[in-house]
Structure formats: C-alpha cells, structure tokens
N, C-alpha and C positions, 0 to 999 in steps of 0.2 A: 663123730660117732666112732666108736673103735669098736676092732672085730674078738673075737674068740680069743687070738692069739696074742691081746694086748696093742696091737698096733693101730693106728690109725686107717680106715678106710681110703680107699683107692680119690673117690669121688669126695671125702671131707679135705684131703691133701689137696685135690685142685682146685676148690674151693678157698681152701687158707692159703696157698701158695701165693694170689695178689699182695695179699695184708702183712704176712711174713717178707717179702719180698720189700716191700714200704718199710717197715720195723727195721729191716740189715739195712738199707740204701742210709735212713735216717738216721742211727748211729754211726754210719760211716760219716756223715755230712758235718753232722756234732761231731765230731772228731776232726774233721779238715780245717772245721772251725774257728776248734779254738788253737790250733796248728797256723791258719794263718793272721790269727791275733798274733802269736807268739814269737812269729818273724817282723812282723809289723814293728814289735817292739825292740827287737834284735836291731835292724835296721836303723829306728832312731836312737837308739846305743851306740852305733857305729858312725852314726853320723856327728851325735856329739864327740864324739871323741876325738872325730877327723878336724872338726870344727877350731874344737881345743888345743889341739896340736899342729896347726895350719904353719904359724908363723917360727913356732919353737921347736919340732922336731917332727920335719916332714917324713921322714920312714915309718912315725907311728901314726902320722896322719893316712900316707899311702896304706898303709898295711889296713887302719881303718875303713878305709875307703875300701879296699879289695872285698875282708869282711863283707860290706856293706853291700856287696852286689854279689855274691854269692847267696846271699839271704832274697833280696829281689830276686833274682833265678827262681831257687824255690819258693817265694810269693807266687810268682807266675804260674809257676805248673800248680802251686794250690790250689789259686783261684781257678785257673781252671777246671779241675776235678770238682770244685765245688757247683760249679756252672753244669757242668755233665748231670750230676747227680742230682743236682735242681728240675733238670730237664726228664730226667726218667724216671723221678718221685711222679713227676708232673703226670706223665705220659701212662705210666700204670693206675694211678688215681681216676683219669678220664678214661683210660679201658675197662676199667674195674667198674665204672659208676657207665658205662655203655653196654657190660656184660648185663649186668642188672638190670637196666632197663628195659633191654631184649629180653630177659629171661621175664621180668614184670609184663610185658608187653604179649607174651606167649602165651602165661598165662590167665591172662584176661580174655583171649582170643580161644582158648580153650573151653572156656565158664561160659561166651558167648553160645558158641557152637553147642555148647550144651544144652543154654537154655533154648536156640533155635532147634533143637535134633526135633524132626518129624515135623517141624513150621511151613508150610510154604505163604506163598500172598494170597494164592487161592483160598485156602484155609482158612488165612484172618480175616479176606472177605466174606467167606461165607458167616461164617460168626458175626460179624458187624450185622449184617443182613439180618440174620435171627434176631438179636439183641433189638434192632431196631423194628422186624415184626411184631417180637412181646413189648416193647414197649408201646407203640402202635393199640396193639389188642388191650393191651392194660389202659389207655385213654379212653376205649370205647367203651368200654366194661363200667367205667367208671361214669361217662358220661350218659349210657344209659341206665343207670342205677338213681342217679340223680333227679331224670327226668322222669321214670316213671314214678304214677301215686296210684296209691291202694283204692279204689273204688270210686266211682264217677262224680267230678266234682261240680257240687250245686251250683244255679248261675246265679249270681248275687240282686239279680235285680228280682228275681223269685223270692228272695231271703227278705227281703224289704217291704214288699207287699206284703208278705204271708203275715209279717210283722202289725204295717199298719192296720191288718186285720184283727188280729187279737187284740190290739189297743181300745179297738173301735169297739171289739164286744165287750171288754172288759168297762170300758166310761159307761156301752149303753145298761151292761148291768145295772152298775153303782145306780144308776139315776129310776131304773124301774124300782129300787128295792127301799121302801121307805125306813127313813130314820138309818140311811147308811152313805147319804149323801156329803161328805166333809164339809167341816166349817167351811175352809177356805174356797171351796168349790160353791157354798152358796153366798157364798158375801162374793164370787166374780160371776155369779149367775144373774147377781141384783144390775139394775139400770145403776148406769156410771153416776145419773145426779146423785138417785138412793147413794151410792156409796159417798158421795161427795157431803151430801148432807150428813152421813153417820161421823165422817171424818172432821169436820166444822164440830158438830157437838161433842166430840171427844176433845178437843182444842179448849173450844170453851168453857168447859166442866172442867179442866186443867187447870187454866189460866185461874177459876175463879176460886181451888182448892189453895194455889199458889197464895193470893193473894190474903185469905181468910189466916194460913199462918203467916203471913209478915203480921197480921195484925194483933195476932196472938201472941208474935213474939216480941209485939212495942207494948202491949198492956204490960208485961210479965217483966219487962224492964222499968217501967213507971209505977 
C-alpha cells in the first residue's frame, strides 16, 4: 500500500522487510558462490603448476605453492560467510513462516469469538431442550392424526350378517316369483338321480349323432 505522498506505508514496509531481507541475503550468497568456485579453480592452477615445476624449477614451484594457499585462506573465509548466510536465509524464513502462522492463528481465534459472541452452554442447552420439545410435540401430533377415524367404525361381524340377510331375501324372492327362477337354479333344485339321468341321455344322443356321421362319411367315400 502506499500513502499520499508516494511512499510506502509504515506497516506494508514491515511486512516486506522479511522477504527483502531473504532477496539481499540470497544475492549476496550467489555471489560468494560463485567467488568460491573461482578460488577452487585458482587453487587447482596453482597446484598444477607446482606439480609441474617440482623437479625442474623449484622457486616456480614454491612461489606456486604460496599462490596456492593464499587462495585456500580466502576459500576459508568464503565458505564460511557462505555457512553464515545459509543460516539466516534459514532463520528469517522459519520466523517469517511462525509470524504468519501466529498472525493465521489470531485470526481464526478472532472469527471464533465472533461466532461464539453472546453463546453460553446454558443457551445451547436450552435450545437443544426446545428443539427436542417440538420435535417431541411434532410425534404426537402426528401420531394422533393417524389414529383418529371420522365416524364410528361398524363391527364387521354385523356387516356379515346383515349381508347373509339380504342374500336370503333376495333367493327367497326369485323362488316365490314364477317364471324368474334360473335354469341353472332349477336343474340344481332337481333330485341328483333326475340330473344323472338327464346327463346319461345327453351322452347318448351324442355318442349316437357321432356315430350316424362316421357312417355318412363312409357311404360318401364308397
């Protein structure tokens, strides 16, 4: 955020000041870097050379050698500053990432508070209470709605009599009112033989129709 006057706010600077602070450390480190490649290389230059010169011109050998350890010197202090700056990349990184979490952490504890403001237990008890009354009364409600029925219900074995009743006027009708009595009703009114007998002459008026066309139908082929 920046104010009026162009500049950066008070509180966005201490906020960027971690991450700028990481940004300078880490080019300084790239820099020591590739500083102590450079001596690395220095070094095995000097030592070829001492190598080279060992047996055939020992003053360009020593003087290599000297080289050779002035460079190891400043290896040393590199490596080291690089070790340093490893350590407080490090160390600003896990303060940087423990500010944030405290400040995550706050506000969460903020947004709680919030949603408890004016909560007690008492409260959520009594609630649960109610909730659990109407649900309670919404059972009952329901289950006497189910039970009650609209107007007095007949007893079935009343319903079955009153029944065999009407059957019984209804046959004694048919049978007083002449010429309304059904086939079927008088051919099961006749004695079982009578039927037996009717039933035998129907067979054999059949059997003797059957036989009159077989005989019909051997003239008509001769």
């Amino acid at each position: 955020m920046w104010s009026w006057f162009g500049g950066a706010s008070a509180a966005q600077k201490r906020k960027d000041a971690p991450k700028n602070a990481i940004l300078l450390l880490r080019e300084q480190l790239d820099m020591l870097q590739k500083r102590e490649k450079h001596l690395e290389n220095q070094m095995a230059e000097q030592d070829a050379v001492a190598r080279k010169n060992v047996s055939t011109n020992k003053n360009a050998a020593k003087a290599a050698l000297r080289r050779k350890k002035g460079y190891e010197k400043n290896l040393e202090q590199t490596t080291a500053q690089i070790t340093q700056l490893e350590q407080q990349i490090y160390s600003i990184e896990a303060a940087n990432i423990n500010q944030e979490t405290l400040h995550a952490m706050k506000v969460a504890s903020a947004a709680m508070s919030q949603i408890h403001k004016g909560l007690t237990i008492d409260k959520v008890d009594e609630t649960m209470d109610q909730i659990q009354q109407q649900h309670q009364l919404s059972e009952e409600i329901a289950q006497a709605i189910a039970s009650n029925t609209i107007g007095e219900v007949p007893d079935e074995t009343e319903l079955e009599e009153e029944l065999e009743s009407m059957e019984q006027e209804a046959m004694d009708k048919r049978m007083l009112t002449p010429g309304t009595v059904p086939v079927a009703d008088k051919i099961s009114a006749l004695p079982s033989a009578a039927n037996g007998e009717l039933k035998a002459k129907h067979e054999v008026e059949d059997d003797e129709e059957a036989e009159l066309e077989k005989l019909r139908a051997e003239m008509a082929m001769g």
